[in-house]
N, CA, C and O of each residue as an XYZ file, in Angstrom:
280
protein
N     150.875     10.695     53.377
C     151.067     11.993     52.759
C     149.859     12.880     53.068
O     148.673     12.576     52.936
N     150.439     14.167     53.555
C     149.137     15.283     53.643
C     148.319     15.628     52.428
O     148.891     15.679     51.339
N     147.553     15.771     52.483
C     146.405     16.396     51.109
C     146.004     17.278     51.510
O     146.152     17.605     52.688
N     145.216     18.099     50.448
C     144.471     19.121     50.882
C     143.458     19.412     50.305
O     143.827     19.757     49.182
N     142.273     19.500     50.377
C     140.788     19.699     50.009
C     139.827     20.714     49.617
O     139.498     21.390     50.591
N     139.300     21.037     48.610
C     138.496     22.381     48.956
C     137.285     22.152     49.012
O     136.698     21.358     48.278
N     136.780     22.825     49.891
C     135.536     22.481     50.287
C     134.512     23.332     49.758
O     133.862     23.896     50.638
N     134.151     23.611     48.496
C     133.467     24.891     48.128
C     131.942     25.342     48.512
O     131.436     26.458     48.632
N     131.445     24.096     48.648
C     130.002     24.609     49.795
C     130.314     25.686     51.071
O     129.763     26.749     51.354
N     131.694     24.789     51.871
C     131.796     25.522     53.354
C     133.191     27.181     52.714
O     133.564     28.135     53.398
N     133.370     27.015     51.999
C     134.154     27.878     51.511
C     135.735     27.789     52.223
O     136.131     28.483     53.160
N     136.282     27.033     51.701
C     137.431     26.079     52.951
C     138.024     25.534     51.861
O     137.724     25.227     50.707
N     139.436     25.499     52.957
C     140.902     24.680     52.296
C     140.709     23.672     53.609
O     140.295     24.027     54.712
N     141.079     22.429     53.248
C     141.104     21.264     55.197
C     142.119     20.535     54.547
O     142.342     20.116     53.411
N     142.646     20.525     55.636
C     144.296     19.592     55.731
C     143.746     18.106     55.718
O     142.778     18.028     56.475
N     144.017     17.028     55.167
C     143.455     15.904     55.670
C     144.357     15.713     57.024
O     143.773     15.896     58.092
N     145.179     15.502     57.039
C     146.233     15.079     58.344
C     145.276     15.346     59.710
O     144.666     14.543     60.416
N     145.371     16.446     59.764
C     144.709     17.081     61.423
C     142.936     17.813     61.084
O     142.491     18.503     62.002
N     142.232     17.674     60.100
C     141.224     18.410     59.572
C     141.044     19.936     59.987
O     139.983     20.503     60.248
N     142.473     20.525     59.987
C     142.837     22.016     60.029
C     141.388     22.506     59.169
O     140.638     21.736     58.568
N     141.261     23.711     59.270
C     140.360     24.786     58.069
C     140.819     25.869     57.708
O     140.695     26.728     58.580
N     141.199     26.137     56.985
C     141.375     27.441     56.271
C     140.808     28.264     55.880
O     140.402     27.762     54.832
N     140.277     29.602     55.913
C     139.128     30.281     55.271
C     139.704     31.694     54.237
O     139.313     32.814     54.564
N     140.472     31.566     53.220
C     140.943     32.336     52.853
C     139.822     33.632     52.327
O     138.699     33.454     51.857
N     140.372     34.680     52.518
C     139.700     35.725     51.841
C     139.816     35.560     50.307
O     138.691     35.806     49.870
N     140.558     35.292     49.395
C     140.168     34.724     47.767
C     139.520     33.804     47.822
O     139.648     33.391     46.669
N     138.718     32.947     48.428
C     138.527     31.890     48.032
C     137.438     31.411     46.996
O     137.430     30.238     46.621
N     136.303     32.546     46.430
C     136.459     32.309     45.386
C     136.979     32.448     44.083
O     136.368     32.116     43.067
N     138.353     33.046     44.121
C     139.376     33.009     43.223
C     140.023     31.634     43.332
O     140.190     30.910     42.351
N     140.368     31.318     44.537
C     140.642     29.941     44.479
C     139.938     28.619     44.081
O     140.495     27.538     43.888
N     138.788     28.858     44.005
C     138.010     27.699     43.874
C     137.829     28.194     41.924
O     137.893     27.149     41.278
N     137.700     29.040     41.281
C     138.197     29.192     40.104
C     139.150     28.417     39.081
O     138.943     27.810     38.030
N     140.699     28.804     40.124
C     141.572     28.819     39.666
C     141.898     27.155     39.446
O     142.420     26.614     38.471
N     141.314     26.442     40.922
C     141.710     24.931     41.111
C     140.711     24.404     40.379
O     140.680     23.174     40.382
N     139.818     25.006     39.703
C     139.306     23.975     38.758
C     139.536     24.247     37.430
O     139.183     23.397     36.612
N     140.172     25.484     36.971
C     141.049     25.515     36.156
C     141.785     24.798     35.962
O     141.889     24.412     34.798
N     142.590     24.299     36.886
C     143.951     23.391     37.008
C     143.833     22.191     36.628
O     144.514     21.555     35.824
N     142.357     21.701     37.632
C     142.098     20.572     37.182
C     142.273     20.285     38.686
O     143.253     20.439     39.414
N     140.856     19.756     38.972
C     140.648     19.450     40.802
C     141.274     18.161     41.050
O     141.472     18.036     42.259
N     141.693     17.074     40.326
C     142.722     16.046     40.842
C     144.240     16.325     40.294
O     145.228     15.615     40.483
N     144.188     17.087     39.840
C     145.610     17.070     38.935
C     147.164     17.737     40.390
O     147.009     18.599     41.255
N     148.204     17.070     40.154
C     149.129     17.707     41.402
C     149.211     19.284     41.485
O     149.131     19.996     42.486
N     149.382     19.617     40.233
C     149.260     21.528     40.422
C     147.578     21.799     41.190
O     147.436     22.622     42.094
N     146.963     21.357     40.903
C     146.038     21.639     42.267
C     146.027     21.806     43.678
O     145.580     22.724     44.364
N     146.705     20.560     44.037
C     146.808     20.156     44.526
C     148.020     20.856     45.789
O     147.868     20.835     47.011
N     149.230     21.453     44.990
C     150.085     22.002     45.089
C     149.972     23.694     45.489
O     150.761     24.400     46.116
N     148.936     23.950     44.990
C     147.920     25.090     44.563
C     147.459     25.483     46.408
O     148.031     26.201     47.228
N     146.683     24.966     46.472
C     145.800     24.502     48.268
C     146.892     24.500     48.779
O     147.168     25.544     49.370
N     147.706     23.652     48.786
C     149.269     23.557     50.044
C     149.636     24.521     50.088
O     149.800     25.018     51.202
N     149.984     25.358     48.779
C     150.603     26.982     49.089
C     149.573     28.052     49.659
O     150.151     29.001     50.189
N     148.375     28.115     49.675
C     147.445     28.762     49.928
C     147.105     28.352     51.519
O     146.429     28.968     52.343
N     147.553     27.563     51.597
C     147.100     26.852     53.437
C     148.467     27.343     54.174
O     148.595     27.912     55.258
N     149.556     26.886     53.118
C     150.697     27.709     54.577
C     151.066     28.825     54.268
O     152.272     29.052     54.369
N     150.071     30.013     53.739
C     149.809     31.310     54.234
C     150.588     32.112     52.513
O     150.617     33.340     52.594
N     151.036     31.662     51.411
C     151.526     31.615     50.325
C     150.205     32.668     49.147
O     149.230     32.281     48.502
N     150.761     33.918     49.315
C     149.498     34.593     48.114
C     149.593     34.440     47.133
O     150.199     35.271     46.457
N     149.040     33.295     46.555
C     149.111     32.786     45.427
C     148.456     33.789     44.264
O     149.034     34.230     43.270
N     146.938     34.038     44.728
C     146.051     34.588     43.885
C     146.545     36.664     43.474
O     146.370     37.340     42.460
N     147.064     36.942     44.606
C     147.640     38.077     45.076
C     148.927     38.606     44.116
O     149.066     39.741     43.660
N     149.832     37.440     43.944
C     151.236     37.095     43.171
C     150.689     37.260     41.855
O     151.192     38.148     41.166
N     149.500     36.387     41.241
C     149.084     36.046     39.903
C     148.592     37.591     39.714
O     148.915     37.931     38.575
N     148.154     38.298     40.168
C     147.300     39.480     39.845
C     148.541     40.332     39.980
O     148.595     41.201     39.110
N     149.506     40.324     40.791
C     150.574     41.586     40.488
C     151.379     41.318     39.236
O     151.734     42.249     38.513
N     151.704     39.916     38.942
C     152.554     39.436     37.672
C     151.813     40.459     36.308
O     152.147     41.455     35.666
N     150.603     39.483     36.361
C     150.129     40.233     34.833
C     149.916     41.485     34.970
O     150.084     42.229     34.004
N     149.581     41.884     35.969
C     149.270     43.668     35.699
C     150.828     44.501     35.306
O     150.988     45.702     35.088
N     151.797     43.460     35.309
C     153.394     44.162     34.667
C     153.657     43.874     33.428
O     154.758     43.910     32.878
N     152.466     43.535     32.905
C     152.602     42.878     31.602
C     152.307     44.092     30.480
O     151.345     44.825     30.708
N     152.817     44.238     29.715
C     152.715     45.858     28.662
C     150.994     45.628     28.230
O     150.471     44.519     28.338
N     150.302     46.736     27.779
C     148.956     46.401     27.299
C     149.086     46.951     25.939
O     148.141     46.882     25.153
């Protein structure tokens, strides 16, 4: 099974499979959010996979609540 890693020193998502790199422009929103989640937990985990095959996760979360009444 593929995994996926964050590397927060190098500022990186890495595929274990092929040691792909990812360098997202959120990424420290991402590195936030996945330890929010909980850095072993599967929604983490799940989290990185959508963010590696190109999925605006952080982008999505910020348009949701801003439709939210204040």
């Amino acid at each position: 099974m593929c995994k996926y890693f964050l590397n927060e020193k190098e500022k990186c998502i890495v595929r274990s499979k092929d040691g792909e790199i990812m360098r997202p422009s959120c990424i420290d929103d991402v590195i936030l959010y996945h330890a929010y989640l909980g850095a072993d937990s599967k929604e983490a985990q799940h989290l990185l996979k959508d963010i590696f095959h190109g999925e605006k996760v952080i982008s999505k979360m910020v348009e949701t609540l801003s439709k939210i009444p204040h």
